[in-house]
C-alpha positions as CSV (number, residue, x, y, z in Angstrom):
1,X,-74.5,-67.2,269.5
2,X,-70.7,-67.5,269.3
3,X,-69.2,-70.2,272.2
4,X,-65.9,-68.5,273.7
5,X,-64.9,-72.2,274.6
6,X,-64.4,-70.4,278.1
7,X,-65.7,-73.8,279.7
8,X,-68.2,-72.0,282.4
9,X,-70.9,-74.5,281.3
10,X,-68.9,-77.4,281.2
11,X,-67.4,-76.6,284.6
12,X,-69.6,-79.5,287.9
13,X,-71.9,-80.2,284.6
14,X,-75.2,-81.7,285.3
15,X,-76.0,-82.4,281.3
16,X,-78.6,-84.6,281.5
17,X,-79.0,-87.2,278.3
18,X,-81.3,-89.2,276.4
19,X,-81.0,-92.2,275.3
20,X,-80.6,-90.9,271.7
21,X,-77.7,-89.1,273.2
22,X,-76.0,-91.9,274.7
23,X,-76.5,-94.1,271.4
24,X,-74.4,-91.6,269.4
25,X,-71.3,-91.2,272.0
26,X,-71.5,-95.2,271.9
27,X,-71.9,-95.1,268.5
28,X,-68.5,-92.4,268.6
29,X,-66.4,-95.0,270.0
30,X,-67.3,-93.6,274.1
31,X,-67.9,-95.9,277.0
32,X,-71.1,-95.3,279.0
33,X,-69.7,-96.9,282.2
34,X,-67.1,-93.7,281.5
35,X,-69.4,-90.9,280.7
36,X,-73.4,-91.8,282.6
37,X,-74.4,-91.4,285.8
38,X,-77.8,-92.2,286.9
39,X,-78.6,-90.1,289.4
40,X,-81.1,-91.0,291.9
41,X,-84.2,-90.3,290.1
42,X,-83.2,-91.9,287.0
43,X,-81.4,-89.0,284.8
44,X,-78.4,-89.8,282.9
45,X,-76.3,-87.4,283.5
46,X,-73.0,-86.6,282.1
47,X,-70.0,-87.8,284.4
48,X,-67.8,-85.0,285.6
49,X,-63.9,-85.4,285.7
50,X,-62.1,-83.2,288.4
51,X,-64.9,-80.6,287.9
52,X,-65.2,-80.6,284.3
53,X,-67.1,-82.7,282.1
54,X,-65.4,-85.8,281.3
55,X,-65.6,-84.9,277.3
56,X,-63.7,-81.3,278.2
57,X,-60.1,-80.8,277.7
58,X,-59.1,-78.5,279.9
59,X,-55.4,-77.4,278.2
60,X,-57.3,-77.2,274.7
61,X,-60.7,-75.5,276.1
62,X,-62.6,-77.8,273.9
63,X,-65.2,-80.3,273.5
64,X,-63.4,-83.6,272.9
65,X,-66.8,-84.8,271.7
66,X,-68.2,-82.4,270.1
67,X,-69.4,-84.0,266.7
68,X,-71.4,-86.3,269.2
69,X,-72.1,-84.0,271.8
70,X,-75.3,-84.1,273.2
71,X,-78.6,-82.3,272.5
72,X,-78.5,-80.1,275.3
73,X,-75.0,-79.0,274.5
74,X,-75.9,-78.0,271.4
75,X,-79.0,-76.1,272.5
76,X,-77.2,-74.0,275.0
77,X,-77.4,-71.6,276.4
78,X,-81.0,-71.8,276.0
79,X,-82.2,-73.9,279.0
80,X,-85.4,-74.6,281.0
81,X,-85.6,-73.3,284.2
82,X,-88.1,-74.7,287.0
83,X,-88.7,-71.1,287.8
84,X,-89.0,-69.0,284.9
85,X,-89.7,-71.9,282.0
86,X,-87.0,-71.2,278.4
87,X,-84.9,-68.8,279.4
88,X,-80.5,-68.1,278.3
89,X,-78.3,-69.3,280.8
90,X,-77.0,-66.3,283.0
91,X,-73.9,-68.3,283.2
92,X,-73.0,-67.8,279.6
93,X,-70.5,-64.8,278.7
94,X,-71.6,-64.6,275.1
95,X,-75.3,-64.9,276.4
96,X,-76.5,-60.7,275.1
97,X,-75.9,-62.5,271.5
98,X,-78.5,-65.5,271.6
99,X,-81.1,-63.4,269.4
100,X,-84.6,-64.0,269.6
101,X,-85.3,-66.2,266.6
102,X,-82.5,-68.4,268.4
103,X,-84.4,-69.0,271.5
104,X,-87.9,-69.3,269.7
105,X,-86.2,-71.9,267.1
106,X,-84.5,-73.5,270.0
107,X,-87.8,-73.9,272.6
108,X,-89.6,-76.7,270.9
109,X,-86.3,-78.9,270.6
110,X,-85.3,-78.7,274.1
111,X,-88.7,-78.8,275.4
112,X,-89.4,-82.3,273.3
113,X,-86.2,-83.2,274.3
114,X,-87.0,-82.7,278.3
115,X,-91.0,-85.0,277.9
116,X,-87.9,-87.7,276.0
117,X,-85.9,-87.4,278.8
118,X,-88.4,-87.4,281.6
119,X,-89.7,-90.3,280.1
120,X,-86.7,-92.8,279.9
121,X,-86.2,-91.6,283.4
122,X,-89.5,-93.2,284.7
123,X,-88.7,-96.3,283.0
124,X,-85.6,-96.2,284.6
125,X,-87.8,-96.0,288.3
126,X,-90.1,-98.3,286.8
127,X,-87.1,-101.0,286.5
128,X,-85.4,-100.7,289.8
């Protein structure tokens, strides 16, 4: 698939993260009092900044961390839905050109990457 950059996924973003992901923004030079939120059942989410995602630049219509971005940034728009299990994000302009072999190749990456995150959530409970 070829990203427009139109921003539709990065508009009221609830990215979540793992803690892999956090390690390499951190790792990037990126505060995480500036870019987590930890919702109330324990998911770091990414931070949104007036309606955006607080690593999109608005004027340039790009990912200001993009080297580091997380996981599920890179996988989308192949997401998992509560409903319907793998499936491309309707959201998505360019989504007609996510082929097949993209989606299979894609599935086992974001579905380990969900049982990671699920995990470090509970923890998270566990702690509080």
């Amino acid at each position: 698939m070829r990203c427009t950059r139109c921003g539709i996924c990065c508009k009221q973003t609830q990215m979540l993260l793992s803690e892999k992901d956090i390690k390499l923004l951190q790792k990037a030079g990126h505060n995480p009092k500036q870019f987590i939120r930890i919702n109330k059942q324990g998911y770091a989410q990414l931070q949104n900044k007036q309606h955006y995602c607080i690593f999109y630049d608005t004027q340039n219509r790009a990912c200001k961390a993009y080297r580091e971005r997380p996981t599920g940034c890179r996988l989308y728009p192949i997401i998992y839905s509560e409903e319907e299990g793998v499936i491309v994000d309707d959201i998505c302009p360019p989504k007609e050109s996510v082929t097949g072999t993209e989606i299979k190749n894609k599935t086992s990456v974001l579905m380990k990457l969900l049982r990671a995150i699920d995990e470090q959530a509970a923890k998270r409970r566990l702690r509080e």
